[in-house]
LUMVO-710661 format. One record per atom (N, C-alpha, C): residue in one letter; y, z negated, x negated; atom name; residue number from 0. Coordinates in Angstrom, 3 decimals. Each point is the difference from the previous one (the first is absolute). Layout:
<lomars>
[lomar A,[Y,Z,X],CA,NUM]
...
</lomars>
This chain:
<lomars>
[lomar X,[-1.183,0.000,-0.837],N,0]
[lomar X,[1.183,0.000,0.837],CA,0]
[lomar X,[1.242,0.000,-0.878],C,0]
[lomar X,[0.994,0.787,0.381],N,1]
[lomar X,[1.086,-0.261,-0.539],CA,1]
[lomar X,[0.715,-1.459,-0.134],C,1]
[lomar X,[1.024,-0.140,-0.626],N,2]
[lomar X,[0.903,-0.970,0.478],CA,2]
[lomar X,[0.814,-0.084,1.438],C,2]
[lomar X,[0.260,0.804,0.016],N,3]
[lomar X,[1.266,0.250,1.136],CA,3]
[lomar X,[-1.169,-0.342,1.381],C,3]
[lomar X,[-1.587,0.994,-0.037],N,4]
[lomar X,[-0.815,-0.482,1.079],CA,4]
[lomar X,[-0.140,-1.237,0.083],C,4]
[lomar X,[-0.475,-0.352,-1.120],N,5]
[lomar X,[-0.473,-1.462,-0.242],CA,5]
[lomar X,[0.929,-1.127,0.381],C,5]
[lomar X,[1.457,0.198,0.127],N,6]
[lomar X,[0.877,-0.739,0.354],CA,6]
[lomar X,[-0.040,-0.236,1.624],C,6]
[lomar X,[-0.007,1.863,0.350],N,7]
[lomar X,[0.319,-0.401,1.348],CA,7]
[lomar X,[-1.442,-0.243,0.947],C,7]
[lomar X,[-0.789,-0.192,-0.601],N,8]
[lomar X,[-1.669,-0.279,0.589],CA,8]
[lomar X,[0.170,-1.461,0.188],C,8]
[lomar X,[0.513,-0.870,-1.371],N,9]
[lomar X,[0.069,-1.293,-0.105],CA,9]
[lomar X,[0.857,-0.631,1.176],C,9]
[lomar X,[1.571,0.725,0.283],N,10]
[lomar X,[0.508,0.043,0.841],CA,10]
[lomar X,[-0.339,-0.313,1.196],C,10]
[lomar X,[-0.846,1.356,0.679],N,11]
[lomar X,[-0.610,-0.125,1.255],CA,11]
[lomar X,[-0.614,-0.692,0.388],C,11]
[lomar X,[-1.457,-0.319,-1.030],N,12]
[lomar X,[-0.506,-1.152,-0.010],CA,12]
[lomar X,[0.332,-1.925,0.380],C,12]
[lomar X,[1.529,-0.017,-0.886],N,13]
[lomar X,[0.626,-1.248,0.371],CA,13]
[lomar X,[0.406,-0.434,1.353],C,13]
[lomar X,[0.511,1.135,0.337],N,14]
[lomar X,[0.450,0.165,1.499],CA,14]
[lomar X,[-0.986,-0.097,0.625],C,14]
[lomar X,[-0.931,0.681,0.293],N,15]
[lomar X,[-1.120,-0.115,0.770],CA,15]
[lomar X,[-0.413,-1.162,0.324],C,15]
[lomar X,[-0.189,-0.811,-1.604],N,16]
[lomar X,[-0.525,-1.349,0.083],CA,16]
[lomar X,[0.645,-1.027,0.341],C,16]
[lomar X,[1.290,0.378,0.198],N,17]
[lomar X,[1.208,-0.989,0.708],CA,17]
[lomar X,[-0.321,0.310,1.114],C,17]
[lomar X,[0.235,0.797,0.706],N,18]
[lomar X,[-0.520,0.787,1.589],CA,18]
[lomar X,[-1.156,-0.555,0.388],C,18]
[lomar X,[-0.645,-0.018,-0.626],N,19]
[lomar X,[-1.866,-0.677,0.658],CA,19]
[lomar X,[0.084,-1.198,-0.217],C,19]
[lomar X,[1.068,-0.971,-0.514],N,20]
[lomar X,[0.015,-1.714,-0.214],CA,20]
[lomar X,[1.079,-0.393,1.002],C,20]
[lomar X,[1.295,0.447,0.459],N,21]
[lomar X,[0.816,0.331,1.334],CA,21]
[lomar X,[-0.903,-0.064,1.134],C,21]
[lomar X,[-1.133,1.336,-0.072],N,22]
[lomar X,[-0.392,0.144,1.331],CA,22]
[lomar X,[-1.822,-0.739,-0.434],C,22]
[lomar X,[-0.244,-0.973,-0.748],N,23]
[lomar X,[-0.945,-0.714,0.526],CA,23]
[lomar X,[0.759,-1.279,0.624],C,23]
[lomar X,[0.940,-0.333,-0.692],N,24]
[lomar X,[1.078,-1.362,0.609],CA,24]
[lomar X,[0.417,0.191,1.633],C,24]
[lomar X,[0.689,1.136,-0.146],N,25]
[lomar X,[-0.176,0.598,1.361],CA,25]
[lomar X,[-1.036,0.361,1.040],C,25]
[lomar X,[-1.343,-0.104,-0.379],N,26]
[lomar X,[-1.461,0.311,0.642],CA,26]
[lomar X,[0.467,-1.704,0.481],C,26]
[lomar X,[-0.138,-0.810,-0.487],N,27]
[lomar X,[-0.230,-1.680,0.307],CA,27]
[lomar X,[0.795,-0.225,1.573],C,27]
[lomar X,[1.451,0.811,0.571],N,28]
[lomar X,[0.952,-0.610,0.323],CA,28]
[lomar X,[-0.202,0.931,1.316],C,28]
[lomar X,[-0.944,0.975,-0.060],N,29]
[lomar X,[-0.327,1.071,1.160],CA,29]
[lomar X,[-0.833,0.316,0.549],C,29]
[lomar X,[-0.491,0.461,1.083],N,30]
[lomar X,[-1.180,0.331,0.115],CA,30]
[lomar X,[-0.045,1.445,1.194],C,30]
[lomar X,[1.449,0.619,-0.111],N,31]
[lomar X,[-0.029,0.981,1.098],CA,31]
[lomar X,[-0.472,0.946,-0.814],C,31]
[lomar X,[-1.114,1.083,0.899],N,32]
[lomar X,[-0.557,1.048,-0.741],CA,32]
[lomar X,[0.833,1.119,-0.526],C,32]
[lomar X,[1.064,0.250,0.729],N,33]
[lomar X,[1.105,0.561,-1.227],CA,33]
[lomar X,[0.274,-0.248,-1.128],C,33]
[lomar X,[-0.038,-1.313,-0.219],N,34]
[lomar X,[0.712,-0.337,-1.357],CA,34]
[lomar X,[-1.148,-0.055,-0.561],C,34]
[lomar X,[-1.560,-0.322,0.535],N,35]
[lomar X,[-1.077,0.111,-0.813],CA,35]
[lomar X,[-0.080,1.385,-0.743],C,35]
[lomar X,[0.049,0.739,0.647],N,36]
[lomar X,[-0.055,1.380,-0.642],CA,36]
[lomar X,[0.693,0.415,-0.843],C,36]
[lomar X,[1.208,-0.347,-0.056],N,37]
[lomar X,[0.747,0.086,-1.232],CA,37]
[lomar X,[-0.236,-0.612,-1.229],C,37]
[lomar X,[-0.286,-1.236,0.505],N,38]
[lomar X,[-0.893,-0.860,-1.383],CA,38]
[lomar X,[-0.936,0.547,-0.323],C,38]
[lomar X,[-1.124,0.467,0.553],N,39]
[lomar X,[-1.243,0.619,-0.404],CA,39]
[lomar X,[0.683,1.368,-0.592],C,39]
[lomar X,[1.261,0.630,0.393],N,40]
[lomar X,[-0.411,1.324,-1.074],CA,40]
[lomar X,[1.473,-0.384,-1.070],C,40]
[lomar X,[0.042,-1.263,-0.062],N,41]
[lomar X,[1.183,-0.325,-1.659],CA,41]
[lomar X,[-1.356,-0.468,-0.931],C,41]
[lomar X,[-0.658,-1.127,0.395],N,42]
[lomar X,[-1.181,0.087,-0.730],CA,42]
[lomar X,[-0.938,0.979,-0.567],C,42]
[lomar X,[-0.392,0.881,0.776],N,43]
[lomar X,[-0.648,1.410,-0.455],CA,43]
[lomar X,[0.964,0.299,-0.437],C,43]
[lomar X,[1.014,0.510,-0.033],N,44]
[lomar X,[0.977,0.321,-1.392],CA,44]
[lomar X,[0.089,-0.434,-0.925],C,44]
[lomar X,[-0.493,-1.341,-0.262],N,45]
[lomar X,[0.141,-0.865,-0.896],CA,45]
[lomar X,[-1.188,0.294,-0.552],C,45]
[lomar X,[-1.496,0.344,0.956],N,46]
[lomar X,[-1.363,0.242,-0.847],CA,46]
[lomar X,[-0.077,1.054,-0.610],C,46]
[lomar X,[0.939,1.174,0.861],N,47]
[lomar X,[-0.286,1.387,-0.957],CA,47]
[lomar X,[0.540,-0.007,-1.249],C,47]
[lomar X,[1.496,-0.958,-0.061],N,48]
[lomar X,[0.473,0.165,-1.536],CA,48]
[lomar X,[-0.587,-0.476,-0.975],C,48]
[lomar X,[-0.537,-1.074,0.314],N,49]
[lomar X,[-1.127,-1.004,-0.859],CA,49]
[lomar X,[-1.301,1.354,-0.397],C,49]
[lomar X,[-0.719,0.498,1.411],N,50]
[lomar X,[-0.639,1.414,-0.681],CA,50]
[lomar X,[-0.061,0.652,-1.092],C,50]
[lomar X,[1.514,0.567,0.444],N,51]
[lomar X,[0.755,1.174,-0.688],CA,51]
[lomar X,[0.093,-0.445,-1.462],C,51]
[lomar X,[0.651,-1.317,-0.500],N,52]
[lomar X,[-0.283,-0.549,-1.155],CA,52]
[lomar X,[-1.247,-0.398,-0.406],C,52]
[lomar X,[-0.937,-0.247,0.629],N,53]
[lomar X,[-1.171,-0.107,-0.776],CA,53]
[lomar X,[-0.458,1.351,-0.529],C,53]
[lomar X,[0.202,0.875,1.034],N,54]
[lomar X,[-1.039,1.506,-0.578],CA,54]
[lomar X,[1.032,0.739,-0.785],C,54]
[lomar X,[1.177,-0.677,-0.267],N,55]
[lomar X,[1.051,0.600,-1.173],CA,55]
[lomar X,[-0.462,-0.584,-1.251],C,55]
[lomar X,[-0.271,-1.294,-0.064],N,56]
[lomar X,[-0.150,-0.527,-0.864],CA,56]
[lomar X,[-1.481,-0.349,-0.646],C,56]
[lomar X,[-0.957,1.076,0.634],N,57]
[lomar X,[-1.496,0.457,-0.448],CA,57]
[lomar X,[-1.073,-1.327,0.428],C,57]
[lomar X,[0.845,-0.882,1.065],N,58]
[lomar X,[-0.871,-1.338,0.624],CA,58]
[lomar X,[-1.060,0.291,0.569],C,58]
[lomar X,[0.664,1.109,0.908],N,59]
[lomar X,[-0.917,0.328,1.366],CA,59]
[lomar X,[0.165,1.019,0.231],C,59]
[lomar X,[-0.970,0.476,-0.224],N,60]
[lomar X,[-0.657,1.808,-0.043],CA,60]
[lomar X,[0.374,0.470,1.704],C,60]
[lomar X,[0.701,0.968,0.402],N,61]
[lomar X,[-0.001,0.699,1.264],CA,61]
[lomar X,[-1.042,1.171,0.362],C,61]
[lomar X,[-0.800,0.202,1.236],N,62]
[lomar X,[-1.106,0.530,0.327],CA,62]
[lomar X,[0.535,1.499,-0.689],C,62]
[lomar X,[-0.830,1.109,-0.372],N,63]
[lomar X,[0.258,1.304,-0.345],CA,63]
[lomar X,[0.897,0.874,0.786],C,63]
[lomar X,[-0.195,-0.412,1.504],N,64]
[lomar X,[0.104,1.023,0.995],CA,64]
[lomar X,[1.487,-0.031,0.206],C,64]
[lomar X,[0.443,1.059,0.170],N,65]
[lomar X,[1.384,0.484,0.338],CA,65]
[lomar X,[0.927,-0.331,-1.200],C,65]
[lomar X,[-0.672,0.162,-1.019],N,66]
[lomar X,[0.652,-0.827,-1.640],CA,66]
[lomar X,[0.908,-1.233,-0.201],C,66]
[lomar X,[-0.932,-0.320,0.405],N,67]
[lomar X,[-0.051,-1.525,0.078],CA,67]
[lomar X,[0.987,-0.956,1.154],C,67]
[lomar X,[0.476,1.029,0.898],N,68]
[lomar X,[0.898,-0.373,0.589],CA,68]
[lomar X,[-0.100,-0.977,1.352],C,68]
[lomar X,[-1.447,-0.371,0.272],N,69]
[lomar X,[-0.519,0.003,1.202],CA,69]
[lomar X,[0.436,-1.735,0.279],C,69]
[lomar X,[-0.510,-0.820,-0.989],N,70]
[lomar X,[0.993,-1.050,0.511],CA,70]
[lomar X,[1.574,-0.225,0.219],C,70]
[lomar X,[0.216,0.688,-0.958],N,71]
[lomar X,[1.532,-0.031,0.447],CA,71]
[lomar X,[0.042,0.376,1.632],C,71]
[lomar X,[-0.245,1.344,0.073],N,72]
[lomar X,[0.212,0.479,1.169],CA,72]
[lomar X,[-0.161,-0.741,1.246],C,72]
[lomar X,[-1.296,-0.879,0.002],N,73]
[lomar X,[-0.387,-1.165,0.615],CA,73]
[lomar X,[0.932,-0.830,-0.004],C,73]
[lomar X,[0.822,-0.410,-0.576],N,74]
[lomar X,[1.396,-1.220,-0.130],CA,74]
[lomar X,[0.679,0.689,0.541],C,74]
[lomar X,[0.571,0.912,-0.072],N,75]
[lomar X,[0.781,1.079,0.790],CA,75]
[lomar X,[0.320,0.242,1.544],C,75]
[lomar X,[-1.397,0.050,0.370],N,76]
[lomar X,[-0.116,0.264,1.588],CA,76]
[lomar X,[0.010,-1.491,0.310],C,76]
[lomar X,[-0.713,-0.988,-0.500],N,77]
[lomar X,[-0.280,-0.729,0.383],CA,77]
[lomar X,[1.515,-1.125,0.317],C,77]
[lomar X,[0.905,0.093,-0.980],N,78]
[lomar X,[1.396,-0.238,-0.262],CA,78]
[lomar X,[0.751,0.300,0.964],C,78]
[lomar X,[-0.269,1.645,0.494],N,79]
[lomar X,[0.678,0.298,0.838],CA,79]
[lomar X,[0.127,-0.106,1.838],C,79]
[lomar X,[-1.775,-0.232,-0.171],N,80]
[lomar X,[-0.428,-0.164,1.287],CA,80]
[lomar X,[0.813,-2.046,0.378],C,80]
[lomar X,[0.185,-0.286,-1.112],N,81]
[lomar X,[0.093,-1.461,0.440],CA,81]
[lomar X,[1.440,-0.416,0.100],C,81]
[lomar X,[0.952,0.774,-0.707],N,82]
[lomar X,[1.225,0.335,-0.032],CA,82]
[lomar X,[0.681,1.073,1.210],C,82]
[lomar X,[-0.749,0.941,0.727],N,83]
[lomar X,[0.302,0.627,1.231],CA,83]
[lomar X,[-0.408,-0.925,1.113],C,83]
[lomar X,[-1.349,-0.863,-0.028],N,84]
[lomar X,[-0.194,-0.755,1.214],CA,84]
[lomar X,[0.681,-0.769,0.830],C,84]
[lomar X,[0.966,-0.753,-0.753],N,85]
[lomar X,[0.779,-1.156,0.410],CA,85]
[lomar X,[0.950,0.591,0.785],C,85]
[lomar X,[0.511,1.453,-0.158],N,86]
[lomar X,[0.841,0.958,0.908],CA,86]
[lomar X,[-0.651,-0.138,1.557],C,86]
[lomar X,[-1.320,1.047,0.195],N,87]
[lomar X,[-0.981,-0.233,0.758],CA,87]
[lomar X,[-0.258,-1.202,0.885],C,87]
[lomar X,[0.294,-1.286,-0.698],N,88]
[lomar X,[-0.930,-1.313,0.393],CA,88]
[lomar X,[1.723,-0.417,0.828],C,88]
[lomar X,[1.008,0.145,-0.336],N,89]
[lomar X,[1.042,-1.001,-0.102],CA,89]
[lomar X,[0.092,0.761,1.336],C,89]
</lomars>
């Protein structure tokens, strides 16, 4: 990885992990299924980046198929489906 990636990976990462410690504090204080859903897809944001750095950093091997993209892609939908729901639910 470059520097400049490597900066802004670290970046995203921080945030994320601020975002998923917000919204577990916030999981404690709620329980409407709107706001569940939003928590469930800041967390999966939080798992794909954790991913994304492991199989950057040669931890954790990603399946062959679609070059290697398939978990990600999985954080992806899965992110998004949980991040559009709360629209839906509310």
């Amino acid at each position: 990885m470059f520097d400049g990636q490597l900066l802004f990976f670290a970046l995203k990462v921080l945030l994320t992990t601020v975002a998923s410690f917000c919204a577990i504090l916030l999981l404690n204080k709620t329980r409407d299924s709107s706001c569940l859903c939003f928590i469930a897809g800041i967390i999966i944001d939080y798992a794909g980046q954790i991913y994304t750095l492991l199989v950057k950093l040669k931890v954790f091997f990603s399946p062959a198929t679609l070059d290697g993209k398939t978990g990600k892609l999985l954080f992806i939908i899965l992110e998004s489906f949980f991040s559009f729901a709360p629209i839906c639910l509310f």
